[in-house]
PDB file with SEQRES, HELIX, SHEET and CRYST1 records, atoms N, CA, C and O in Angstrom:
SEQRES   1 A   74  UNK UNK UNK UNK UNK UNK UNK UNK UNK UNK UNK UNK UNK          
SEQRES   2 A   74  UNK UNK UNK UNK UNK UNK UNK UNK UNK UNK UNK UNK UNK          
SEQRES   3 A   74  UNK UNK UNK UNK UNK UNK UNK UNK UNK UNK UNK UNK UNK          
SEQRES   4 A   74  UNK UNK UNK UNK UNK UNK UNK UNK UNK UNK UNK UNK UNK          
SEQRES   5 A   74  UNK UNK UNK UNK UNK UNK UNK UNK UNK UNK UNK UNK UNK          
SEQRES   6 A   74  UNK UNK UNK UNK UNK UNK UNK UNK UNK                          
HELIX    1 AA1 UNK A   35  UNK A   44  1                                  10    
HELIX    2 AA2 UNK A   58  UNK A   67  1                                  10    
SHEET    1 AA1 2 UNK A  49  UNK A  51  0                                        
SHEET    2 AA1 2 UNK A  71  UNK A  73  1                                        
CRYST1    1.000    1.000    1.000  90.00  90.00  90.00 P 1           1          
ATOM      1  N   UNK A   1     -17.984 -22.277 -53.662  1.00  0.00           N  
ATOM      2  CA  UNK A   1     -18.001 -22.120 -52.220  1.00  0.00           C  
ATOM      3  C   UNK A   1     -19.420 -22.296 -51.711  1.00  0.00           C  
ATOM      4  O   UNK A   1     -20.360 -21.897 -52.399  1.00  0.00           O  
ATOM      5  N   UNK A   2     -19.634 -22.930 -50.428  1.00  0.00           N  
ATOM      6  CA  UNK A   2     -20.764 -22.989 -49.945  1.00  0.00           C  
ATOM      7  C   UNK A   2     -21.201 -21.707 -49.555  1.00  0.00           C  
ATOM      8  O   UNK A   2     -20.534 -20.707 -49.289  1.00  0.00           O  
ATOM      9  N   UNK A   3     -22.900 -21.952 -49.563  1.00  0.00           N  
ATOM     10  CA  UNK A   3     -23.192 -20.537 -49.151  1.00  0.00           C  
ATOM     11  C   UNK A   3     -23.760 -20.546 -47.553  1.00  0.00           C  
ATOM     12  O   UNK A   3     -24.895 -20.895 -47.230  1.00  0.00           O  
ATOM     13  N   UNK A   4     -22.669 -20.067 -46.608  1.00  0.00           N  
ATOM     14  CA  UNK A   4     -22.548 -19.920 -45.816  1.00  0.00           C  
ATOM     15  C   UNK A   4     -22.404 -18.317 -45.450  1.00  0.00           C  
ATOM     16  O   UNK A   4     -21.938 -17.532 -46.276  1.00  0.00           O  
ATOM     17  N   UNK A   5     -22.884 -17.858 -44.020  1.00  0.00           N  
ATOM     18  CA  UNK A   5     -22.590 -16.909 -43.267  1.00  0.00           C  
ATOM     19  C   UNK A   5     -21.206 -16.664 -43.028  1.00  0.00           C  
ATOM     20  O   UNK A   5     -20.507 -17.655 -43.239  1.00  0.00           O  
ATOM     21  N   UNK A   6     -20.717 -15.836 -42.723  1.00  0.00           N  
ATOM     22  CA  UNK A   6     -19.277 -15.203 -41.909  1.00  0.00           C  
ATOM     23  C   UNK A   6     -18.794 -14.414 -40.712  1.00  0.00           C  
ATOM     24  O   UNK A   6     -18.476 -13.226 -40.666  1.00  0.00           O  
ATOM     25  N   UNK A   7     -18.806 -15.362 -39.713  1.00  0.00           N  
ATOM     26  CA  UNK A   7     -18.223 -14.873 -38.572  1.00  0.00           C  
ATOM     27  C   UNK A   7     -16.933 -14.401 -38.790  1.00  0.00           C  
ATOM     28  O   UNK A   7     -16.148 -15.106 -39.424  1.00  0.00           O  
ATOM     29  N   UNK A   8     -16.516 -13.065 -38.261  1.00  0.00           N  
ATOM     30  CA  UNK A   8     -15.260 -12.823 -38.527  1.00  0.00           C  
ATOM     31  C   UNK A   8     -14.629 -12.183 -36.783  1.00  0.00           C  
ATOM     32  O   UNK A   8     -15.056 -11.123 -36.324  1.00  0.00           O  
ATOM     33  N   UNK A   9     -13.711 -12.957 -36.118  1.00  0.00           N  
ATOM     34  CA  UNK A   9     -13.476 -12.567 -34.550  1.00  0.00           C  
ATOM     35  C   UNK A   9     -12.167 -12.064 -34.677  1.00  0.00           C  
ATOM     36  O   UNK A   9     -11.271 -12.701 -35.232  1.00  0.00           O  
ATOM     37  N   UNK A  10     -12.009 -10.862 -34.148  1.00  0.00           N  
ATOM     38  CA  UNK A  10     -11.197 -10.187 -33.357  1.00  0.00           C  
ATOM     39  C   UNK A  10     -10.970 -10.758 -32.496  1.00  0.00           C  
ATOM     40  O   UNK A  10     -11.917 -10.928 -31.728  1.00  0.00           O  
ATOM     41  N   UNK A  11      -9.496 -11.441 -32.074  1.00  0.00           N  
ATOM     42  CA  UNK A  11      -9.194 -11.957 -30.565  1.00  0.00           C  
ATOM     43  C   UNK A  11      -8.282 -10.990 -30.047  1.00  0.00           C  
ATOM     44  O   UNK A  11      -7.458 -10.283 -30.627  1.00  0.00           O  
ATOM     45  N   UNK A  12      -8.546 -11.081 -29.010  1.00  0.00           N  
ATOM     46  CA  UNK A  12      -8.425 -10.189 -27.558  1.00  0.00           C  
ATOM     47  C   UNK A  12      -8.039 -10.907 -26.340  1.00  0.00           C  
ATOM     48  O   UNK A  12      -8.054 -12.111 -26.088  1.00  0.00           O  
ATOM     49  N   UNK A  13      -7.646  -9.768 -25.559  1.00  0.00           N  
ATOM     50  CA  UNK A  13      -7.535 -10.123 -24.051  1.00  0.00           C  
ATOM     51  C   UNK A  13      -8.741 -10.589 -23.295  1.00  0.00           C  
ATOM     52  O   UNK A  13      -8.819 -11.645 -22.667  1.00  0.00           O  
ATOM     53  N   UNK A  14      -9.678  -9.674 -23.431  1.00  0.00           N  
ATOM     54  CA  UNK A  14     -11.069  -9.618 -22.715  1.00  0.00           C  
ATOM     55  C   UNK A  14     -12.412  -9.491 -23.370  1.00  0.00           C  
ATOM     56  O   UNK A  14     -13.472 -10.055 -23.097  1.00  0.00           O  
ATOM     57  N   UNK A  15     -12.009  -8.301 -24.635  1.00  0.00           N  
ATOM     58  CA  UNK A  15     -13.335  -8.600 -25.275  1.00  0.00           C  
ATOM     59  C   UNK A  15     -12.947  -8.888 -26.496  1.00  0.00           C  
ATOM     60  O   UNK A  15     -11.746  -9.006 -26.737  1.00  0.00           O  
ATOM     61  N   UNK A  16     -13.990  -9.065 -27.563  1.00  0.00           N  
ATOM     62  CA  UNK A  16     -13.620  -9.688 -28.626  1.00  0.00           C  
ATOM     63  C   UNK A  16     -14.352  -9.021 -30.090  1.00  0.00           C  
ATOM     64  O   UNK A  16     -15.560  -9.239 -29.997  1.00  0.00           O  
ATOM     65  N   UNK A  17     -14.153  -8.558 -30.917  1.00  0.00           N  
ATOM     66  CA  UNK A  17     -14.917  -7.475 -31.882  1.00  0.00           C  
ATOM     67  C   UNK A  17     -15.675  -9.114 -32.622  1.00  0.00           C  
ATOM     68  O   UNK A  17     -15.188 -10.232 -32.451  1.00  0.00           O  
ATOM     69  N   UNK A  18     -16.451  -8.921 -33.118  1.00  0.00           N  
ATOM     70  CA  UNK A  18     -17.473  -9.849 -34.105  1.00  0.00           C  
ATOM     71  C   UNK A  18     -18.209  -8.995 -35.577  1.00  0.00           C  
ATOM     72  O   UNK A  18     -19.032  -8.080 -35.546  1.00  0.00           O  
ATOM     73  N   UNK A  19     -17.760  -9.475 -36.463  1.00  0.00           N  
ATOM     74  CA  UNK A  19     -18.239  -9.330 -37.202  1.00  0.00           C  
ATOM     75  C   UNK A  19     -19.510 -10.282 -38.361  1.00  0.00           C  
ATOM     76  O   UNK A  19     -19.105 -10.870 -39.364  1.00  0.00           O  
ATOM     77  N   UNK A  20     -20.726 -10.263 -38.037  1.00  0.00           N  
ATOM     78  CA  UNK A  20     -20.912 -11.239 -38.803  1.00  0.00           C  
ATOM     79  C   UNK A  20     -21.681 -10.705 -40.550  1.00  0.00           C  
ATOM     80  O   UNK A  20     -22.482  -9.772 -40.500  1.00  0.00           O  
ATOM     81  N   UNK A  21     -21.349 -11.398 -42.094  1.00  0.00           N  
ATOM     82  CA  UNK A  21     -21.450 -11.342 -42.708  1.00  0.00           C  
ATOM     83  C   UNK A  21     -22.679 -12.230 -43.492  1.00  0.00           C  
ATOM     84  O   UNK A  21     -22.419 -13.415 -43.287  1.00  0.00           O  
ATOM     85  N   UNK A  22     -23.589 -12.140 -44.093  1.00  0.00           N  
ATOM     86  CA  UNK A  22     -25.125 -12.848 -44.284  1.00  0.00           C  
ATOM     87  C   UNK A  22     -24.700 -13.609 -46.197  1.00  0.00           C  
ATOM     88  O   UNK A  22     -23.969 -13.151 -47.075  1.00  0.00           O  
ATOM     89  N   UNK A  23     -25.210 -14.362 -46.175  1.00  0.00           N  
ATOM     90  CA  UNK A  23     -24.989 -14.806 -47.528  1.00  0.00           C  
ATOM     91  C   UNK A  23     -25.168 -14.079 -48.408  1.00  0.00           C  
ATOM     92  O   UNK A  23     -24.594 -14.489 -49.417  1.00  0.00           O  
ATOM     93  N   UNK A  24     -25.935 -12.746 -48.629  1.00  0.00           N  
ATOM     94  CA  UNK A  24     -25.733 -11.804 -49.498  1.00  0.00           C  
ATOM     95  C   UNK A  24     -24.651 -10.594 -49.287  1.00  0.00           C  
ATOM     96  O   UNK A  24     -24.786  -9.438 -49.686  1.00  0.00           O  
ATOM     97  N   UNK A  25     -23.659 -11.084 -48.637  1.00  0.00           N  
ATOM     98  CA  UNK A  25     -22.572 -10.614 -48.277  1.00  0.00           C  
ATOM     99  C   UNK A  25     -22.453  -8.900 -47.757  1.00  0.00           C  
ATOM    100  O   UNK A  25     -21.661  -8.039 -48.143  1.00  0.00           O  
ATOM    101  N   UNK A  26     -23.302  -8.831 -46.983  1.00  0.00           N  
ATOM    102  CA  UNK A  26     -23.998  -7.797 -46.569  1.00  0.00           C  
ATOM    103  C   UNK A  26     -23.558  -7.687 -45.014  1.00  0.00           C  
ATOM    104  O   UNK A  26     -23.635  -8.727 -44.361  1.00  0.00           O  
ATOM    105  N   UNK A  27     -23.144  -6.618 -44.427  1.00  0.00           N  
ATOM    106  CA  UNK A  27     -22.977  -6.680 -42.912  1.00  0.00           C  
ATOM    107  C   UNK A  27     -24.519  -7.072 -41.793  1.00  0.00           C  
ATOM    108  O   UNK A  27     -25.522  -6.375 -41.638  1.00  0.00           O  
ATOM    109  N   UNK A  28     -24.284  -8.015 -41.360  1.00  0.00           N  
ATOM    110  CA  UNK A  28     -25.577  -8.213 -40.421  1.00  0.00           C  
ATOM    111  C   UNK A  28     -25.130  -7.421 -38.946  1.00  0.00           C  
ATOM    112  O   UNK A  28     -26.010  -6.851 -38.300  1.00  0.00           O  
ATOM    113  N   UNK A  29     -24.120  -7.426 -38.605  1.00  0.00           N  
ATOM    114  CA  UNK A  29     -23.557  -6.918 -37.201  1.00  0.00           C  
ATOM    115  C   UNK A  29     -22.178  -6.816 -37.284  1.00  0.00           C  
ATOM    116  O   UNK A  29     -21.352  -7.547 -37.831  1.00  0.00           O  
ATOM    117  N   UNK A  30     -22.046  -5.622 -36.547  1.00  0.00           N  
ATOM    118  CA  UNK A  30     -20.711  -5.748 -35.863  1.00  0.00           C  
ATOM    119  C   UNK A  30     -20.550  -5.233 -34.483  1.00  0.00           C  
ATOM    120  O   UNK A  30     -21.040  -4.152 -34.159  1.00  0.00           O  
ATOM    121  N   UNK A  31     -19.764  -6.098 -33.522  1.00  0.00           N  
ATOM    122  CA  UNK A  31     -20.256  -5.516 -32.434  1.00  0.00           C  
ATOM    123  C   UNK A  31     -19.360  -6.186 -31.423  1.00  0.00           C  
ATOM    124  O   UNK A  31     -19.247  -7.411 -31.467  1.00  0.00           O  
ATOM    125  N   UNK A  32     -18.554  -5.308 -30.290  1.00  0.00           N  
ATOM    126  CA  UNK A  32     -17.955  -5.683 -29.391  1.00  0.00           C  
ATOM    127  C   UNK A  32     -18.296  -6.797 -28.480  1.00  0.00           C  
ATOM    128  O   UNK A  32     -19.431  -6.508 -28.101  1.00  0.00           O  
ATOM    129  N   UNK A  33     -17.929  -7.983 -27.878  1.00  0.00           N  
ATOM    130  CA  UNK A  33     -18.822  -8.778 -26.941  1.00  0.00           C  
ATOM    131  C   UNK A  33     -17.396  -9.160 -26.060  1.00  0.00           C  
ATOM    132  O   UNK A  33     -16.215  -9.086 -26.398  1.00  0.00           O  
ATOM    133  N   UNK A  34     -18.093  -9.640 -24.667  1.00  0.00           N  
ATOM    134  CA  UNK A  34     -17.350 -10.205 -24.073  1.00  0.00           C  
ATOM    135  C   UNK A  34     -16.919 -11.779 -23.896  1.00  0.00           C  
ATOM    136  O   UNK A  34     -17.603 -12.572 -24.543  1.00  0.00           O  
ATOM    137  N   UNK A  35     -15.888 -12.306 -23.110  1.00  0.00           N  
ATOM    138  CA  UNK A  35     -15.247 -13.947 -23.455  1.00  0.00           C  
ATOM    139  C   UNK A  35     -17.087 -14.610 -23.676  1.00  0.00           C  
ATOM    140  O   UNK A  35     -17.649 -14.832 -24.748  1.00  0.00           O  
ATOM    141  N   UNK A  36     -17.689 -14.798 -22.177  1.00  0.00           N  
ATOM    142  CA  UNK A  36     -18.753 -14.999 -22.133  1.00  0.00           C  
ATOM    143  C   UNK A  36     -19.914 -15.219 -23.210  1.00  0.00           C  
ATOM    144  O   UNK A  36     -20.543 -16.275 -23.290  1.00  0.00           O  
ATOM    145  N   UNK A  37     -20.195 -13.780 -24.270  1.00  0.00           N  
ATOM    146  CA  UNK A  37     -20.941 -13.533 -24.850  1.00  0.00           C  
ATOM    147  C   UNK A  37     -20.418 -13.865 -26.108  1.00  0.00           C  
ATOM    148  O   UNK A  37     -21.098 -13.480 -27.059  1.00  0.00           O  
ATOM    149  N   UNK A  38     -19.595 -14.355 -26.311  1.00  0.00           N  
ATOM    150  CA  UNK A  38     -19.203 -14.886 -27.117  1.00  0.00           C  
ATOM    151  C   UNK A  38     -19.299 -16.456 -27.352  1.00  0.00           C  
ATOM    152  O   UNK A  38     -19.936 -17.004 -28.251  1.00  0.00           O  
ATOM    153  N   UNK A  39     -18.599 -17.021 -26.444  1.00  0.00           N  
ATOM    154  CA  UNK A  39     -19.466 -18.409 -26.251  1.00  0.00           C  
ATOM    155  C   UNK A  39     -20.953 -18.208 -26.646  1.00  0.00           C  
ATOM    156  O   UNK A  39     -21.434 -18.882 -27.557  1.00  0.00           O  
ATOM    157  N   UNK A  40     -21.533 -17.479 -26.110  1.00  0.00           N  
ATOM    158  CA  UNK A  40     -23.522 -17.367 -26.061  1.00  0.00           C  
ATOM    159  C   UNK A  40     -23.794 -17.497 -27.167  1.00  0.00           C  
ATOM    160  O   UNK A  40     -24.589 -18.324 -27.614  1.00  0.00           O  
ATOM    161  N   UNK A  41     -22.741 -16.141 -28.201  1.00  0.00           N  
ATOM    162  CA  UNK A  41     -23.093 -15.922 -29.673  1.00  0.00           C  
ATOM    163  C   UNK A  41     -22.701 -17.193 -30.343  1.00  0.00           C  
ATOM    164  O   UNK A  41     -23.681 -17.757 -30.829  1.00  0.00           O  
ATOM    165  N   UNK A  42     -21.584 -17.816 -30.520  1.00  0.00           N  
ATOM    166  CA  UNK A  42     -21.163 -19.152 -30.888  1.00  0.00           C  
ATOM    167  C   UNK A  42     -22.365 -20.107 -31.105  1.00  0.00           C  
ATOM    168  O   UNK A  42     -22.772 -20.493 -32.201  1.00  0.00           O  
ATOM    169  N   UNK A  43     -22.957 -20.483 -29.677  1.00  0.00           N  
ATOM    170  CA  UNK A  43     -23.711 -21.349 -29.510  1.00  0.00           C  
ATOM    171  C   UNK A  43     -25.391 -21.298 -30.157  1.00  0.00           C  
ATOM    172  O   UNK A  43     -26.068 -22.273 -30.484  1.00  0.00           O  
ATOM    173  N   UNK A  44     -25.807 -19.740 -30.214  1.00  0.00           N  
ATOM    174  CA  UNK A  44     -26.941 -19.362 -30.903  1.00  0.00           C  
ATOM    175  C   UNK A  44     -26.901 -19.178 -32.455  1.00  0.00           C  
ATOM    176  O   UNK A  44     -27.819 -18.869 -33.214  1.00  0.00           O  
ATOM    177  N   UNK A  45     -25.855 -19.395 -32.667  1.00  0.00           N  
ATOM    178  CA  UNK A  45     -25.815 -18.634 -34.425  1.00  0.00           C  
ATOM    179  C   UNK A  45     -26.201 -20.118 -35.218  1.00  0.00           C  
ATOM    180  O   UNK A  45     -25.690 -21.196 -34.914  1.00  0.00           O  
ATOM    181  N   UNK A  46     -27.024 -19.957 -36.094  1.00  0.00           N  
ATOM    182  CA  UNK A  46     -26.819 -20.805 -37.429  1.00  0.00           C  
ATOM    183  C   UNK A  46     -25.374 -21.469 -37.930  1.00  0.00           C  
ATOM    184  O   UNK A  46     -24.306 -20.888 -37.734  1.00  0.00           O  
ATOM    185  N   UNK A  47     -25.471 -22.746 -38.593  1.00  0.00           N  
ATOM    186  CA  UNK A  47     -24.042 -22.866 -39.327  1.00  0.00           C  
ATOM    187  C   UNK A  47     -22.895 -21.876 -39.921  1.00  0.00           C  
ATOM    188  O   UNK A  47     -23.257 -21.267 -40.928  1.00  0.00           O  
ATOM    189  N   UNK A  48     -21.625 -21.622 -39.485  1.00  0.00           N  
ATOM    190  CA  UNK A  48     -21.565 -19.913 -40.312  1.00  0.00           C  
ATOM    191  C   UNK A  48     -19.797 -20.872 -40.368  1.00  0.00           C  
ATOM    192  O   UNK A  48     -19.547 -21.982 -39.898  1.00  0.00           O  
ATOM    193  N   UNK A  49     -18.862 -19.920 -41.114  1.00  0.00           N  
ATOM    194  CA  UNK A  49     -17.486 -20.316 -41.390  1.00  0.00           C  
ATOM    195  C   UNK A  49     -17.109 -18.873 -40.841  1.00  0.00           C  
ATOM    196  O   UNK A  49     -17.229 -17.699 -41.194  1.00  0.00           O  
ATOM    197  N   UNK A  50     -16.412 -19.853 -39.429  1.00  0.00           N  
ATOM    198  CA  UNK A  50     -15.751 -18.694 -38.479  1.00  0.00           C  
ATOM    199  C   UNK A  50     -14.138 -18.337 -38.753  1.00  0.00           C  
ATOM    200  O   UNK A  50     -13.212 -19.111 -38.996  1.00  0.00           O  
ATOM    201  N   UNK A  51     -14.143 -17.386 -38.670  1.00  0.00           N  
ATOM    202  CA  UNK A  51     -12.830 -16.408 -39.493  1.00  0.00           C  
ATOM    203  C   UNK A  51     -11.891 -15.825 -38.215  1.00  0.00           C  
ATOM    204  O   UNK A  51     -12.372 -14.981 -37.459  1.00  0.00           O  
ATOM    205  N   UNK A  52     -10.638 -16.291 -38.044  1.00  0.00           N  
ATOM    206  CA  UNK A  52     -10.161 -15.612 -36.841  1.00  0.00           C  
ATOM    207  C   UNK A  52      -8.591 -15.376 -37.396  1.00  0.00           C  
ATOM    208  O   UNK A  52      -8.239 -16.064 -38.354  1.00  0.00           O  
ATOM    209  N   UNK A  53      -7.716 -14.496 -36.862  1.00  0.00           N  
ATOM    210  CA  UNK A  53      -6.964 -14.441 -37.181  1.00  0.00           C  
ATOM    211  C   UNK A  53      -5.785 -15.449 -36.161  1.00  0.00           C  
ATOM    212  O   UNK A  53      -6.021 -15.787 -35.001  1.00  0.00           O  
ATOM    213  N   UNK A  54      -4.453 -15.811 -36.974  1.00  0.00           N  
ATOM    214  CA  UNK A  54      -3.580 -16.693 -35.729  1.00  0.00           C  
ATOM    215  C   UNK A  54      -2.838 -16.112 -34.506  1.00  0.00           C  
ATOM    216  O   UNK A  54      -1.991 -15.226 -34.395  1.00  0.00           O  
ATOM    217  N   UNK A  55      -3.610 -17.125 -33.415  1.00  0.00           N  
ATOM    218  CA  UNK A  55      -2.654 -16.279 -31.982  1.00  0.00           C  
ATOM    219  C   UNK A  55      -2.728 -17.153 -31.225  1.00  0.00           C  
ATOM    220  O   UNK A  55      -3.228 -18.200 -31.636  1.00  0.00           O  
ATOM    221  N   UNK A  56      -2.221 -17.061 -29.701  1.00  0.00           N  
ATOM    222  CA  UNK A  56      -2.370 -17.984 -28.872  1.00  0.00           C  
ATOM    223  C   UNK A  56      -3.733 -18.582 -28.629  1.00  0.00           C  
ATOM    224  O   UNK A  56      -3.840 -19.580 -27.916  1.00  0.00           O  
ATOM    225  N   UNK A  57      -4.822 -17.989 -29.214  1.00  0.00           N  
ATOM    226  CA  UNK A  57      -6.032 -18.014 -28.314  1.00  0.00           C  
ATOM    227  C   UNK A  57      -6.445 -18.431 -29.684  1.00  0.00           C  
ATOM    228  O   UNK A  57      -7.665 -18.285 -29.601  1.00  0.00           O  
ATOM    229  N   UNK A  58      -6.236 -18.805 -30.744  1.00  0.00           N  
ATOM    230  CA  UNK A  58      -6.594 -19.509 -31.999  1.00  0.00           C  
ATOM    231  C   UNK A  58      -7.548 -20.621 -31.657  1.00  0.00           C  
ATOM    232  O   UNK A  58      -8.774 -20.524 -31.701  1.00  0.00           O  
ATOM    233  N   UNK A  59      -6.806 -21.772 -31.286  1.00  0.00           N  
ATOM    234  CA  UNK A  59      -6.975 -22.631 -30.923  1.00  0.00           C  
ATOM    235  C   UNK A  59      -8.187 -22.893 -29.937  1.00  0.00           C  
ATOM    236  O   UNK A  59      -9.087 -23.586 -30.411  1.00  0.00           O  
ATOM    237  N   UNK A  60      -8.315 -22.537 -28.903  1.00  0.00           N  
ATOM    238  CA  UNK A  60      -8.883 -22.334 -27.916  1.00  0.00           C  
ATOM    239  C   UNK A  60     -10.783 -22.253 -28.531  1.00  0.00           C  
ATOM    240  O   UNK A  60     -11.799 -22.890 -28.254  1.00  0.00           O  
ATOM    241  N   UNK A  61     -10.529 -21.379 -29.237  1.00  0.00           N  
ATOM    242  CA  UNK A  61     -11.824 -20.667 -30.219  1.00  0.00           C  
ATOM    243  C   UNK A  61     -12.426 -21.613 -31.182  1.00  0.00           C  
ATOM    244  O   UNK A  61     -13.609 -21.954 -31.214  1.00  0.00           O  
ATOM    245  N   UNK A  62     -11.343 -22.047 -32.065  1.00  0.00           N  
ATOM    246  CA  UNK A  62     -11.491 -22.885 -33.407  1.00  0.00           C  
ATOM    247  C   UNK A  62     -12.620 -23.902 -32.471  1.00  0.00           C  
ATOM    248  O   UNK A  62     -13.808 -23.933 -32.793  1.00  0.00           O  
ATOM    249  N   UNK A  63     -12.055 -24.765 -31.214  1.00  0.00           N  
ATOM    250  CA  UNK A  63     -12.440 -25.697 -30.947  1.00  0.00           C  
ATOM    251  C   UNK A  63     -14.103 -25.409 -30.439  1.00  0.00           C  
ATOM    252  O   UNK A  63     -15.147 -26.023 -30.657  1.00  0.00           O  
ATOM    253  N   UNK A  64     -13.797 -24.240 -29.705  1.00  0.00           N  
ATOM    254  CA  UNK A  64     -15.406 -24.107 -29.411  1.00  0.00           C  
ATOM    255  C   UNK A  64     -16.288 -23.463 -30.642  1.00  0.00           C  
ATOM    256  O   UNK A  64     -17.512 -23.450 -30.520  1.00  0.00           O  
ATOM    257  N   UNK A  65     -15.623 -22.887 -31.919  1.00  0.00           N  
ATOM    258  CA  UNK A  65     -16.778 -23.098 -32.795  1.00  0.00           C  
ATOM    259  C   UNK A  65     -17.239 -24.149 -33.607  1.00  0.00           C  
ATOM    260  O   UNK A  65     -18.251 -24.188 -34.306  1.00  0.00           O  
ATOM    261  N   UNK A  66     -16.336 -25.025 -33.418  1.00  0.00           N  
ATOM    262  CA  UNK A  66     -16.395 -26.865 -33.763  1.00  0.00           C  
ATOM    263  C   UNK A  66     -17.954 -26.843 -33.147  1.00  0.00           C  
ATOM    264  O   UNK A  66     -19.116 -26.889 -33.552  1.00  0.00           O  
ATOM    265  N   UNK A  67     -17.248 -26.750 -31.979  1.00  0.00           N  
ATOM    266  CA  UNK A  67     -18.306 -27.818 -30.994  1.00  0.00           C  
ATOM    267  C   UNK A  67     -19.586 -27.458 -31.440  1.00  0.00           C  
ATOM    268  O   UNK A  67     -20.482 -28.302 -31.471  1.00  0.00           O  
ATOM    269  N   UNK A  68     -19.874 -25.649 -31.981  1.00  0.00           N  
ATOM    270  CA  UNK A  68     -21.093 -25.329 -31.786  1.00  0.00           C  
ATOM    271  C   UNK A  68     -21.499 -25.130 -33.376  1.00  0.00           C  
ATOM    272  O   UNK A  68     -22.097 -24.180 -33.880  1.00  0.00           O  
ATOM    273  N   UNK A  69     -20.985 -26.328 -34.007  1.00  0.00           N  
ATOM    274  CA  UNK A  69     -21.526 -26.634 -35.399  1.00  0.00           C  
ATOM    275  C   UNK A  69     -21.123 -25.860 -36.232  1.00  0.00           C  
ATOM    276  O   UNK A  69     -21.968 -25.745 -37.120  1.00  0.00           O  
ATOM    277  N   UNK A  70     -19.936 -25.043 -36.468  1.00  0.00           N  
ATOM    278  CA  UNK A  70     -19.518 -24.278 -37.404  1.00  0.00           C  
ATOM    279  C   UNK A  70     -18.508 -24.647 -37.810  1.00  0.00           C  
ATOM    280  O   UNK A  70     -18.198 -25.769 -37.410  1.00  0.00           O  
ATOM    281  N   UNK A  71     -17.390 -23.869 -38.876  1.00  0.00           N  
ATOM    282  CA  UNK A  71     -16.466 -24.183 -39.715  1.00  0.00           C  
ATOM    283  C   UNK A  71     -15.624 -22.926 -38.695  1.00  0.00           C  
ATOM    284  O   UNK A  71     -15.874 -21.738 -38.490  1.00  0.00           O  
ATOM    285  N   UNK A  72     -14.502 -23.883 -38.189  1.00  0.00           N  
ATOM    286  CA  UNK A  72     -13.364 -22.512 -38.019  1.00  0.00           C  
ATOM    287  C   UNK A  72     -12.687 -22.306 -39.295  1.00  0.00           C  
ATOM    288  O   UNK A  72     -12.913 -23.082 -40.224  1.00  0.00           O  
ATOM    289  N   UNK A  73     -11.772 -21.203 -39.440  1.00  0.00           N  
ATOM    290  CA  UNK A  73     -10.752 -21.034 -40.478  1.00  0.00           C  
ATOM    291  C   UNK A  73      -9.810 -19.999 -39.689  1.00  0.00           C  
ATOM    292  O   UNK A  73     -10.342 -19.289 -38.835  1.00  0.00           O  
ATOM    293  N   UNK A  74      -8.807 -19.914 -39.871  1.00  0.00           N  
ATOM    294  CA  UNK A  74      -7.800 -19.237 -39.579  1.00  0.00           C  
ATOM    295  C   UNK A  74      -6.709 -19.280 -40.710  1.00  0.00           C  
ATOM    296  O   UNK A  74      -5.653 -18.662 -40.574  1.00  0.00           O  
TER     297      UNK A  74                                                      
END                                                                             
């Protein structure tokens, strides 16, 4: 496996839990954010393999962590 970071998202109505995981598989954060701040976080983070679970709003997500150079997985 590559050694990559781990975004791990809680999807939600409004806000969204984040978990992110560091290549020494160590908790770097965890932390409530909103739709907004989430995009923000997306767009600022390093390459990472984003972890979401399946729902309507799957999709929606996968694509914007595409965009912002990461690996979705679901």
């Amino acid at each position: 496996m590559m050694n990559l970071n781990v975004i791990a998202i809680d999807l939600a109505k409004n806000n969204y839990q984040v978990c992110k995981i560091g290549q020494d598989r160590q908790v770097v954060y965890n932390k409530e954010v909103s739709r907004q701040k989430l995009l923000q976080l997306l767009a600022s983070e390093k390459q990472s393999l984003v972890a979401m679970e399946s729902c309507g709003g799957t999709h929606y997500w996968a694509r914007k962590a595409k965009e912002a150079g990461h690996r979705p997985y679901s």
